[in-house]
GUGU-699058 format. One record per atom (N, C-alpha, C, O): x, y, z; residue in one letter; residue number from 1; atom name. Coordinates in Angstrom, 3 decimals, always signed. Layout:
! residues N
(rec (X,Y,Z),"a",NUM,"CA")
...
! end
This chain:
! residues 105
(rec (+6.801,+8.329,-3.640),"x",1,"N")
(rec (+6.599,+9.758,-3.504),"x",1,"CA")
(rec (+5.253,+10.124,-4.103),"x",1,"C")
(rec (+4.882,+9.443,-5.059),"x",1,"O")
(rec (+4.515,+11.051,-3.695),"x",2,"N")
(rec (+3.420,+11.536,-3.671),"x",2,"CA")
(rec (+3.556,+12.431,-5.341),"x",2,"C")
(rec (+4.566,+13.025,-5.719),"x",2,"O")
(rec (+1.982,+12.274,-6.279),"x",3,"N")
(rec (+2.630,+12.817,-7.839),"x",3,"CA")
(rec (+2.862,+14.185,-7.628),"x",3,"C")
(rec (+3.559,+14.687,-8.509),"x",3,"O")
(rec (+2.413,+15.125,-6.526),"x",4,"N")
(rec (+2.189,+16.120,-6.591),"x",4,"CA")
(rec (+2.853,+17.131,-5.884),"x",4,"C")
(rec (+1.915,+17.637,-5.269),"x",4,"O")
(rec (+3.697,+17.655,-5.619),"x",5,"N")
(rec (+3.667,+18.756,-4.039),"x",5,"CA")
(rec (+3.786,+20.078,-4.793),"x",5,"C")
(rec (+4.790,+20.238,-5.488),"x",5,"O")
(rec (+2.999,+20.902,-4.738),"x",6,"N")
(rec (+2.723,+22.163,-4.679),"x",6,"CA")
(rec (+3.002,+23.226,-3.640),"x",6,"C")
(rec (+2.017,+23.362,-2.914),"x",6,"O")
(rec (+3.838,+23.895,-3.370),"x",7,"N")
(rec (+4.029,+24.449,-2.346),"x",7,"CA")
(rec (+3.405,+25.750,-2.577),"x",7,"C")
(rec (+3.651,+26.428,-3.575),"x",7,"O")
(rec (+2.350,+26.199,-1.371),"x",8,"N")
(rec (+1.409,+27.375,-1.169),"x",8,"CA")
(rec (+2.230,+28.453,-0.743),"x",8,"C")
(rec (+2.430,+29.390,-1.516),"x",8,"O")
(rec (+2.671,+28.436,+0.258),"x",9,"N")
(rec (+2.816,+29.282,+1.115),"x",9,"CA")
(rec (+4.086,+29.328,+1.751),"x",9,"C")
(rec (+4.244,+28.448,+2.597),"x",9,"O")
(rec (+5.102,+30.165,+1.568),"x",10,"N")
(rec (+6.680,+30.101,+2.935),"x",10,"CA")
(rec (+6.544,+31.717,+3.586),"x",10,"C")
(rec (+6.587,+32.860,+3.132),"x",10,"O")
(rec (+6.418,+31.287,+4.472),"x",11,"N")
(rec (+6.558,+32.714,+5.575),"x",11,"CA")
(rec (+7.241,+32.481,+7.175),"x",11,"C")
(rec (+6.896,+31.620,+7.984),"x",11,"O")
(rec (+8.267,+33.485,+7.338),"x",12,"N")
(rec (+8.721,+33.519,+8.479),"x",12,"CA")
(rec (+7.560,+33.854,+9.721),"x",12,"C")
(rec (+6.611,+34.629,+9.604),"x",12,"O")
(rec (+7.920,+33.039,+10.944),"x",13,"N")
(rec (+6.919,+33.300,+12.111),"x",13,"CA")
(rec (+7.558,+34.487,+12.671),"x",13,"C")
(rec (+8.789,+34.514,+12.679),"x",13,"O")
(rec (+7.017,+35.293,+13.054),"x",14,"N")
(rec (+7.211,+36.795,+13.751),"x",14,"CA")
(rec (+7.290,+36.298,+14.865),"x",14,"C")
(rec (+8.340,+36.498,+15.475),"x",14,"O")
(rec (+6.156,+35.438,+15.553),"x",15,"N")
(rec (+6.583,+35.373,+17.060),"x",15,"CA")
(rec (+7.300,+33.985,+17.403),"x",15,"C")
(rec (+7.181,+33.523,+18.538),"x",15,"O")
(rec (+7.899,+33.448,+16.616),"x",16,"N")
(rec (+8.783,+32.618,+16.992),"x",16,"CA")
(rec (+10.246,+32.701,+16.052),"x",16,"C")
(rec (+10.421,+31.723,+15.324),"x",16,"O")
(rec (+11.122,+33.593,+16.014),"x",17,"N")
(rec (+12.206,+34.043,+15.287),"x",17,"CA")
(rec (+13.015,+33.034,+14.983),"x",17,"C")
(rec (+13.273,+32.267,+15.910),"x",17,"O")
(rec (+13.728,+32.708,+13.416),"x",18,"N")
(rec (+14.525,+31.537,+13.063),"x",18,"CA")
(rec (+13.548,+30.042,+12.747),"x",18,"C")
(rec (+13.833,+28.865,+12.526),"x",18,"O")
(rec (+12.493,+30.695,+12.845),"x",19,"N")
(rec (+11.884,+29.489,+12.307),"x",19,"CA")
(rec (+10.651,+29.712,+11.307),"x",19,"C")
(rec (+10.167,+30.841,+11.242),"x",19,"O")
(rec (+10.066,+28.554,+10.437),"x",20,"N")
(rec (+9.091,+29.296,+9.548),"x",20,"CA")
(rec (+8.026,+28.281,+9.401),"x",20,"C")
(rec (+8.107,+27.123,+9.810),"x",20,"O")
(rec (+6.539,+29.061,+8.489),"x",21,"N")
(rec (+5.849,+28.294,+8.087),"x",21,"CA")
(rec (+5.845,+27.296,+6.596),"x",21,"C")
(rec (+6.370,+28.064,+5.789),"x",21,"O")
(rec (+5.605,+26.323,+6.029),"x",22,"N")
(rec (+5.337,+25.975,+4.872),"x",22,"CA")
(rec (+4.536,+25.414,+5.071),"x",22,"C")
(rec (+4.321,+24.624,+5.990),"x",22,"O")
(rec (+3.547,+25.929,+3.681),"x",23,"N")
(rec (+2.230,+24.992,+3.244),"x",23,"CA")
(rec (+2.363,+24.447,+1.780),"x",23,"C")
(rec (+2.846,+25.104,+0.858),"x",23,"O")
(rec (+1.793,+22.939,+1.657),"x",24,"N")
(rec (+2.149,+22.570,+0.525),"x",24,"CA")
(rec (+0.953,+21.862,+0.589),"x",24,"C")
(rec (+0.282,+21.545,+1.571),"x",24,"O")
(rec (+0.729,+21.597,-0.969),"x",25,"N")
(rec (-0.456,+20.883,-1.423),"x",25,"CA")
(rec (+0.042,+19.277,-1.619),"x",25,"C")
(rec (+1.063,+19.235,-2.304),"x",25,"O")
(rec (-0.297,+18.330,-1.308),"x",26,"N")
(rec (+0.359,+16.925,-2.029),"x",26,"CA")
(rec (-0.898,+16.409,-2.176),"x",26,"C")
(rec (-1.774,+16.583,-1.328),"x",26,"O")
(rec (-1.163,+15.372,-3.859),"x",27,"N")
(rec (-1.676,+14.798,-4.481),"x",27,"CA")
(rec (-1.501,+13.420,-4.566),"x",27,"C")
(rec (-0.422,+13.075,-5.046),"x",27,"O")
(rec (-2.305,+12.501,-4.216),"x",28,"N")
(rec (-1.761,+10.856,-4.342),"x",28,"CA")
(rec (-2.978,+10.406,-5.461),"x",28,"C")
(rec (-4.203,+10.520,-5.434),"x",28,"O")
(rec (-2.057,+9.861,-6.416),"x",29,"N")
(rec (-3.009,+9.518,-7.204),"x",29,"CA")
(rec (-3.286,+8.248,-6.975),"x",29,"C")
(rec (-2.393,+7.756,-6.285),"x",29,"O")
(rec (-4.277,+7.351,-7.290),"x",30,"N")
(rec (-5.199,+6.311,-6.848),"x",30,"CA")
(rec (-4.095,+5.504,-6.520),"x",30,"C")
(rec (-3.122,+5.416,-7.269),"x",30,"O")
(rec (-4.212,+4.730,-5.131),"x",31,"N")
(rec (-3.536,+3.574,-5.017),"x",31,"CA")
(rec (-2.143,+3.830,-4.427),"x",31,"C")
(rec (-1.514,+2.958,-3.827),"x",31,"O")
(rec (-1.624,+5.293,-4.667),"x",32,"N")
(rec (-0.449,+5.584,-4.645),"x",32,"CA")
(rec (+0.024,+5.925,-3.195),"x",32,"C")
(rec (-0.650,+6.435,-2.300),"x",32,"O")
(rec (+1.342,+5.528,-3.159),"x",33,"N")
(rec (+1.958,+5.926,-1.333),"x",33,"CA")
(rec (+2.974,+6.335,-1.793),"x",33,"C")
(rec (+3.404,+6.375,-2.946),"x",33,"O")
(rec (+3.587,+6.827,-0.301),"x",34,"N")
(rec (+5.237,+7.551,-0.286),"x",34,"CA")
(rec (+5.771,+6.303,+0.422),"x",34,"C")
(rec (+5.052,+5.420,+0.890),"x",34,"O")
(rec (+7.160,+6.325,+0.452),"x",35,"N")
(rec (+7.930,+5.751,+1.162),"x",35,"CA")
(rec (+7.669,+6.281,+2.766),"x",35,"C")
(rec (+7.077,+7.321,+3.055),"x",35,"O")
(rec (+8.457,+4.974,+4.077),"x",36,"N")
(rec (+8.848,+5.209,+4.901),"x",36,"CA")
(rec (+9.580,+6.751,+5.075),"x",36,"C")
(rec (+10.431,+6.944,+4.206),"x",36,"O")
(rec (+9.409,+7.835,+6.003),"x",37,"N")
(rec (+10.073,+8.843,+5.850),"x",37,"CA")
(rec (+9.822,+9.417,+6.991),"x",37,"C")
(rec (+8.903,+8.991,+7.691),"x",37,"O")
(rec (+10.815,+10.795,+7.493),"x",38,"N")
(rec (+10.879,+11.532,+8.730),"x",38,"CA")
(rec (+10.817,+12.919,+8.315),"x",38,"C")
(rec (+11.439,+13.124,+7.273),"x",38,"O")
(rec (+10.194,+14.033,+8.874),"x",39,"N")
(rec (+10.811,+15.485,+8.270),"x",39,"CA")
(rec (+11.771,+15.908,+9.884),"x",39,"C")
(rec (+11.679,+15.488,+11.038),"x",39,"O")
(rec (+12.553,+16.807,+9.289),"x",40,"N")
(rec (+12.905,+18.093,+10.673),"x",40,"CA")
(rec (+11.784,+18.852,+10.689),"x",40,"C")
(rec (+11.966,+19.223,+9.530),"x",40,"O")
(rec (+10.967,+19.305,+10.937),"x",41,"N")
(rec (+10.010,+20.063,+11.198),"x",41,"CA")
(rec (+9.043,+19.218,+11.516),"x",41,"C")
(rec (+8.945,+18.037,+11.181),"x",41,"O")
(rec (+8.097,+20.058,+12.386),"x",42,"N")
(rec (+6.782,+19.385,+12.718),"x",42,"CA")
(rec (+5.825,+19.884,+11.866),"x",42,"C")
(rec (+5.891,+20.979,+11.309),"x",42,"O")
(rec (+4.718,+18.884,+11.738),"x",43,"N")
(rec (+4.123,+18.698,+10.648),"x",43,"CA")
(rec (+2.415,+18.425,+10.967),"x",43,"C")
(rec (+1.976,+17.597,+11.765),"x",43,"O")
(rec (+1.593,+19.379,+10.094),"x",44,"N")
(rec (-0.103,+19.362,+10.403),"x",44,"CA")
(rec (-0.411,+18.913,+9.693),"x",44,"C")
(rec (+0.494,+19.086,+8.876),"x",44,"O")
(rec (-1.365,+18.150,+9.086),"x",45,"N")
(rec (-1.262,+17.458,+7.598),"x",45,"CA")
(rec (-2.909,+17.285,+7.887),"x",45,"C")
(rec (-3.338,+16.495,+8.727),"x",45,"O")
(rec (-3.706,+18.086,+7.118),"x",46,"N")
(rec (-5.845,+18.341,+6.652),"x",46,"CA")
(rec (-5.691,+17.490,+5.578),"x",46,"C")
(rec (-4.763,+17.670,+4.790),"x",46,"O")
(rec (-6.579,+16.472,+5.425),"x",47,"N")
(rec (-7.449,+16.201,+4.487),"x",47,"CA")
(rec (-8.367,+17.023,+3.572),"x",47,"C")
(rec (-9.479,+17.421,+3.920),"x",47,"O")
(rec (-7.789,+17.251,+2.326),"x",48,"N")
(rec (-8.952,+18.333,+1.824),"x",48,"CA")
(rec (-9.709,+17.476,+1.092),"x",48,"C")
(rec (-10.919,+17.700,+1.125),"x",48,"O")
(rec (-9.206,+16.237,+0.213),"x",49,"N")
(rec (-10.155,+15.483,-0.670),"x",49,"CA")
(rec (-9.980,+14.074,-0.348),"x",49,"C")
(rec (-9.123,+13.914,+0.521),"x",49,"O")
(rec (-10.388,+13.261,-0.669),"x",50,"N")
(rec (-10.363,+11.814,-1.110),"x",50,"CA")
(rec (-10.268,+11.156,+0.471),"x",50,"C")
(rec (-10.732,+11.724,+1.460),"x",50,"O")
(rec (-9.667,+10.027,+0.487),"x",51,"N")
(rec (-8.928,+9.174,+1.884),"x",51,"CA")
(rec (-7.430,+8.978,+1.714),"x",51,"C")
(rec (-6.894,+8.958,+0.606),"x",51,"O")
(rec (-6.748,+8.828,+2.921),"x",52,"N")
(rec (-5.484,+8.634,+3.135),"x",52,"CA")
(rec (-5.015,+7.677,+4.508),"x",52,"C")
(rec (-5.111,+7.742,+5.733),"x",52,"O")
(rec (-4.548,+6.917,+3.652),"x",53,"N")
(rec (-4.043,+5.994,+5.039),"x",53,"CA")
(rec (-3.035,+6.727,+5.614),"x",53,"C")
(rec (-2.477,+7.617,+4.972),"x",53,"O")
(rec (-2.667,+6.407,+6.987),"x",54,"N")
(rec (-1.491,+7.112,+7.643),"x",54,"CA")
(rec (-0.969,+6.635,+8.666),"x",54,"C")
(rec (-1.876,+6.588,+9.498),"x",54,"O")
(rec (+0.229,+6.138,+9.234),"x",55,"N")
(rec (+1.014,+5.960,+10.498),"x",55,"CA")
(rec (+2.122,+6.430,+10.933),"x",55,"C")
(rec (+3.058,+6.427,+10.134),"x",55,"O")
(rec (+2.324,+6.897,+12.125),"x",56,"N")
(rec (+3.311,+7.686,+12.660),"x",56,"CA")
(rec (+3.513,+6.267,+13.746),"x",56,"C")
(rec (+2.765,+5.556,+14.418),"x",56,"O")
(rec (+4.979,+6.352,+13.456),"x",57,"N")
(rec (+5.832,+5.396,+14.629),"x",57,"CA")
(rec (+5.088,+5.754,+16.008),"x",57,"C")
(rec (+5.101,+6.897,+16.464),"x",57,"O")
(rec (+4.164,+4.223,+16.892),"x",58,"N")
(rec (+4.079,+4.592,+17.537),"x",58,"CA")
(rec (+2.739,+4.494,+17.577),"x",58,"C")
(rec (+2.378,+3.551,+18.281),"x",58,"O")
(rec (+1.718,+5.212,+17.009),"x",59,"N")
(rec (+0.726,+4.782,+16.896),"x",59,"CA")
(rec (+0.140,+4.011,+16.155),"x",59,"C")
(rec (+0.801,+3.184,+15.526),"x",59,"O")
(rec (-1.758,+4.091,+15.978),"x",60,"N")
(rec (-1.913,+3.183,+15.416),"x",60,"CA")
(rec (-2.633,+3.194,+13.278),"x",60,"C")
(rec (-3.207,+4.145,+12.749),"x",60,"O")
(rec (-2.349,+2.061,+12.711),"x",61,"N")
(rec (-2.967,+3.194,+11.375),"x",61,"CA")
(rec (-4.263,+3.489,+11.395),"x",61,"C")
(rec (-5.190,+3.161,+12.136),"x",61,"O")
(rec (-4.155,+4.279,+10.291),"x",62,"N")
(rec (-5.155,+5.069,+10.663),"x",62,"CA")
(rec (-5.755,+5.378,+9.191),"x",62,"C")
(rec (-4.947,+5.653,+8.304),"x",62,"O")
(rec (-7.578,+5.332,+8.800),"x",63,"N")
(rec (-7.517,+6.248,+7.271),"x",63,"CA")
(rec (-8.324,+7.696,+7.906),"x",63,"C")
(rec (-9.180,+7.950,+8.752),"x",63,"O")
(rec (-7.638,+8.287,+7.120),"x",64,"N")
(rec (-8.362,+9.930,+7.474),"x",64,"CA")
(rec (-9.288,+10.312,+6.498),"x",64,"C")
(rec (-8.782,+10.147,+5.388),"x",64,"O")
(rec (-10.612,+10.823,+6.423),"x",65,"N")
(rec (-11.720,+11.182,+5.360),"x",65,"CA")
(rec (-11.068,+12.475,+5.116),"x",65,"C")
(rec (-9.951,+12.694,+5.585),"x",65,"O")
(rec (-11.895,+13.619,+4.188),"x",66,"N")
(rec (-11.652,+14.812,+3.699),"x",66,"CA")
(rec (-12.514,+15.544,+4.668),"x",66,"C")
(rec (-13.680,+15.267,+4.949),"x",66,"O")
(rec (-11.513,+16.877,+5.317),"x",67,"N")
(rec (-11.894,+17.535,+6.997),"x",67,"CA")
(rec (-11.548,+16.481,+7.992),"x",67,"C")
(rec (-12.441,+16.365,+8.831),"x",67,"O")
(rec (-10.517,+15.657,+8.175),"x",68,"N")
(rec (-10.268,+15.412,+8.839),"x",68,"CA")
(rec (-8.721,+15.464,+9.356),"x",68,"C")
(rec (-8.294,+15.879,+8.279),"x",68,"O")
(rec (-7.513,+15.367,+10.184),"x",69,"N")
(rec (-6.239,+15.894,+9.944),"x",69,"CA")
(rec (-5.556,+15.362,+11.502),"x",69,"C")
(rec (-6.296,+14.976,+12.408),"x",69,"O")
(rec (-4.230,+15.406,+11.624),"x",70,"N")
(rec (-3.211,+14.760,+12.415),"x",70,"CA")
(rec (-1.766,+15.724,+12.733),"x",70,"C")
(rec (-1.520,+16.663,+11.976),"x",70,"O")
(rec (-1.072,+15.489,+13.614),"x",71,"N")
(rec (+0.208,+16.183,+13.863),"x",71,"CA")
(rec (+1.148,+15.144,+13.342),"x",71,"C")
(rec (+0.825,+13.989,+13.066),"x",71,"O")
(rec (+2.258,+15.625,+13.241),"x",72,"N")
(rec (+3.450,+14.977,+13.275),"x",72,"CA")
(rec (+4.473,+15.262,+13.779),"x",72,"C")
(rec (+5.121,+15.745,+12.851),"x",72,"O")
(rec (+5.355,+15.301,+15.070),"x",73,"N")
(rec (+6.146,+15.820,+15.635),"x",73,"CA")
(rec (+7.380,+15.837,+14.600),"x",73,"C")
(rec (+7.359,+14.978,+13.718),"x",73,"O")
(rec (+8.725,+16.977,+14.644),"x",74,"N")
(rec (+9.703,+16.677,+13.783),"x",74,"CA")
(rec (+10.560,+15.166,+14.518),"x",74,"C")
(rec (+10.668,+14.811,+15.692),"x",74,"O")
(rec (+10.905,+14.738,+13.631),"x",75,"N")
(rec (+11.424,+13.727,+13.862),"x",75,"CA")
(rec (+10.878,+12.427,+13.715),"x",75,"C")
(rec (+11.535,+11.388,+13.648),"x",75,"O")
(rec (+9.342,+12.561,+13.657),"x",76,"N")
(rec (+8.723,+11.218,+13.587),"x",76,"CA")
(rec (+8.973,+9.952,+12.459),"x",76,"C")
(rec (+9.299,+10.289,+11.321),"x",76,"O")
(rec (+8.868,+8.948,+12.675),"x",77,"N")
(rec (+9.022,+8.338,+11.091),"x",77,"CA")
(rec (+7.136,+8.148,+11.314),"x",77,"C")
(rec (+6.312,+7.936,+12.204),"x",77,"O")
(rec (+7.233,+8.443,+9.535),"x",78,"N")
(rec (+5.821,+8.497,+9.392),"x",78,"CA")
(rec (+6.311,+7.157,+8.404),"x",78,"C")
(rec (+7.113,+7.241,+7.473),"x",78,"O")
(rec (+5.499,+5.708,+8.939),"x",79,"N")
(rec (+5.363,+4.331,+8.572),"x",79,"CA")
(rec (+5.038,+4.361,+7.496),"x",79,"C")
(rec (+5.916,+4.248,+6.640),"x",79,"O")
(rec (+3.467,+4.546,+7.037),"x",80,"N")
(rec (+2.444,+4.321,+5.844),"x",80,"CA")
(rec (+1.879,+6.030,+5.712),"x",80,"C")
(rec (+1.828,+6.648,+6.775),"x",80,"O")
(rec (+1.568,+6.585,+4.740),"x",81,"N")
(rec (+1.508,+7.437,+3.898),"x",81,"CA")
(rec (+0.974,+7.349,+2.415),"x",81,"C")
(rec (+1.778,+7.373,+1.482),"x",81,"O")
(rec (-0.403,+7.245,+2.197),"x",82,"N")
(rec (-1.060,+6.443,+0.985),"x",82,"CA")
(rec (-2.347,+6.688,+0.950),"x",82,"C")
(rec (-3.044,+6.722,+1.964),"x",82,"O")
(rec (-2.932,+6.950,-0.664),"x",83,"N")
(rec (-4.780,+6.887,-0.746),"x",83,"CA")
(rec (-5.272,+5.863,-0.338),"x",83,"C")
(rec (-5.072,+4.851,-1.010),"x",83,"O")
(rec (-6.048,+5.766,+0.841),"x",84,"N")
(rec (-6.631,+4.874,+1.096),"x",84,"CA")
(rec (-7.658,+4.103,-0.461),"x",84,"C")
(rec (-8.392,+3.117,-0.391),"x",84,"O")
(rec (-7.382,+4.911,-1.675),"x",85,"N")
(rec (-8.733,+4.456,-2.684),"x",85,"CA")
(rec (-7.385,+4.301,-3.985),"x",85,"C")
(rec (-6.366,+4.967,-4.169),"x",85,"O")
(rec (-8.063,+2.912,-4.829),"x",86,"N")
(rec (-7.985,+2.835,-5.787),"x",86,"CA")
(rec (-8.040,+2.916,-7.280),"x",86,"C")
(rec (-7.449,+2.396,-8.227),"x",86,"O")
(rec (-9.341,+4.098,-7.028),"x",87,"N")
(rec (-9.876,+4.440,-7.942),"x",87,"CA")
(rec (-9.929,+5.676,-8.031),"x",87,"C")
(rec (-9.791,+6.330,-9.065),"x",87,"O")
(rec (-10.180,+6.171,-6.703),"x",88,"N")
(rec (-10.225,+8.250,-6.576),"x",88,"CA")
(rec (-8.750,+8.828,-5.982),"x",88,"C")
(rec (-8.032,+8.186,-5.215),"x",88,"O")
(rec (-8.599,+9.512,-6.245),"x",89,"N")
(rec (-7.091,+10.574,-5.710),"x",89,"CA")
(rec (-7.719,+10.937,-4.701),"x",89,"C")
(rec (-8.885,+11.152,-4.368),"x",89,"O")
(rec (-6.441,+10.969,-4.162),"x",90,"N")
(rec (-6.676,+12.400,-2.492),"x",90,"CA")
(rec (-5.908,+13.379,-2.561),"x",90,"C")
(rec (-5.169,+13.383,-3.545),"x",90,"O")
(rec (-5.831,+14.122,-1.937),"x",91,"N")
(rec (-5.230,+15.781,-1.400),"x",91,"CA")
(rec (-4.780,+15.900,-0.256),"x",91,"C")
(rec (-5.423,+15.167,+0.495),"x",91,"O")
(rec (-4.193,+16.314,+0.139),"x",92,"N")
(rec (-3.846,+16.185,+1.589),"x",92,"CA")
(rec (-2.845,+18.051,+1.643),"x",92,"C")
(rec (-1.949,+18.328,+0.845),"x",92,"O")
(rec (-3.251,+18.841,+2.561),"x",93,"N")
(rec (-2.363,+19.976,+3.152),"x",93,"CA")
(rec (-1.431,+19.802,+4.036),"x",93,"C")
(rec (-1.833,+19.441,+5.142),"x",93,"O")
(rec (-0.413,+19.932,+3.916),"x",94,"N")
(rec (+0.844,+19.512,+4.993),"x",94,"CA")
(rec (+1.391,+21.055,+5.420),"x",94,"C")
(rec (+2.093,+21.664,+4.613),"x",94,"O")
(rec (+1.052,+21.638,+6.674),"x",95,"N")
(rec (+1.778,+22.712,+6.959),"x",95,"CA")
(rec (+3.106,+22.688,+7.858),"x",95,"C")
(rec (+2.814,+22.384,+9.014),"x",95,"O")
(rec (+4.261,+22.881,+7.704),"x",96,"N")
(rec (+5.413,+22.506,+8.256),"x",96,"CA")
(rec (+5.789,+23.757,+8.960),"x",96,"C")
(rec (+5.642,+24.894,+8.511),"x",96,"O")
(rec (+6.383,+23.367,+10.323),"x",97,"N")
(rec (+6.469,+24.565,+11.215),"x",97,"CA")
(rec (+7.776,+24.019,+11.839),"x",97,"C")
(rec (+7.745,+22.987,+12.509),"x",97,"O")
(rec (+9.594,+25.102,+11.500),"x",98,"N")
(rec (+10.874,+24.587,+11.978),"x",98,"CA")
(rec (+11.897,+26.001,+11.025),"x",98,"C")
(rec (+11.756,+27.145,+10.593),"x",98,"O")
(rec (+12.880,+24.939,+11.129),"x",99,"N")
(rec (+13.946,+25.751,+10.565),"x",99,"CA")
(rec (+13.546,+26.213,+8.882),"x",99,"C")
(rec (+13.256,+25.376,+8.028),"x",99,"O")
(rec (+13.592,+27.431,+8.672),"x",100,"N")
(rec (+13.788,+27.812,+6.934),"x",100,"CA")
(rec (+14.104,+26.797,+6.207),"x",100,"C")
(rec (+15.156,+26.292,+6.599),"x",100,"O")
(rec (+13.669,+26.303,+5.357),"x",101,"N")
(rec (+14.280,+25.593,+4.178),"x",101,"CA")
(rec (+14.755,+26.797,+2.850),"x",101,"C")
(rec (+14.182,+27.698,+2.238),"x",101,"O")
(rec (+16.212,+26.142,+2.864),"x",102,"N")
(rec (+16.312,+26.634,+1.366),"x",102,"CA")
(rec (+15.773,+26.742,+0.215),"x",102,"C")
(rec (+15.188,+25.803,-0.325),"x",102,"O")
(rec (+15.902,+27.892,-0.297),"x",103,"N")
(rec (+14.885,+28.307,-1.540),"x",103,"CA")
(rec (+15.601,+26.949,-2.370),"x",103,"C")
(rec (+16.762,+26.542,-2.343),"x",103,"O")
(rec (+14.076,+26.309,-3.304),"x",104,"N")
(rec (+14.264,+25.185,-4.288),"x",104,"CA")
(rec (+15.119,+26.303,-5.226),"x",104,"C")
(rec (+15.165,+27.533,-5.195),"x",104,"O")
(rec (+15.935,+25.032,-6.286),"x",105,"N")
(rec (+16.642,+25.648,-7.514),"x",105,"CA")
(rec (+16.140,+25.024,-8.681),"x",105,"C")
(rec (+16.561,+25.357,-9.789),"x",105,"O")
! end
């Protein structure tokens, strides 16, 4: 798991009813990855700092620089998920677009 997730932003879409936005900040500190994983929602995911390796079932991997960014359909398994660097952290914006999630407790 990623050290960081910060969540920015939850807002309902007006023109698409029953479903919403989330923006979250996630932090990988040097070296660091997430596990194999899928969301329900589809998923935009910007590079704001550092590098990040990345694969979505299906295609091919991939490292993304900072300004650079990818979709993720809901359902995808996202393979690899990781700073491409050992030494510098990355950032990464993940905006999620689906059903409401329950307020954290």
């Amino acid at each position: 798991k990623a050290t960081q997730d910060d969540t920015l932003l939850t807002a309902a879409l007006t023109q698409a009813p029953g479903r919403a936005l989330e923006a979250l900040r996630v932090s990988y500190a040097p070296g660091e990855a997430s596990k194999p994983h899928s969301h329900d929602r589809d998923a935009y995911v910007y590079v704001l700092n550092g590098e990040v390796r990345s694969q979505v079932e299906g295609q091919a991997l991939r490292v993304y620089a900072a300004g650079e960014n990818w979709f993720e359909p809901a359902g995808a398994r996202h393979l690899v998920s990781a700073n491409a660097s050992n030494t510098a952290p990355a950032t990464i914006l993940v905006v999620f677009v689906g059903k409401p999630r329950a307020p954290h407790k």
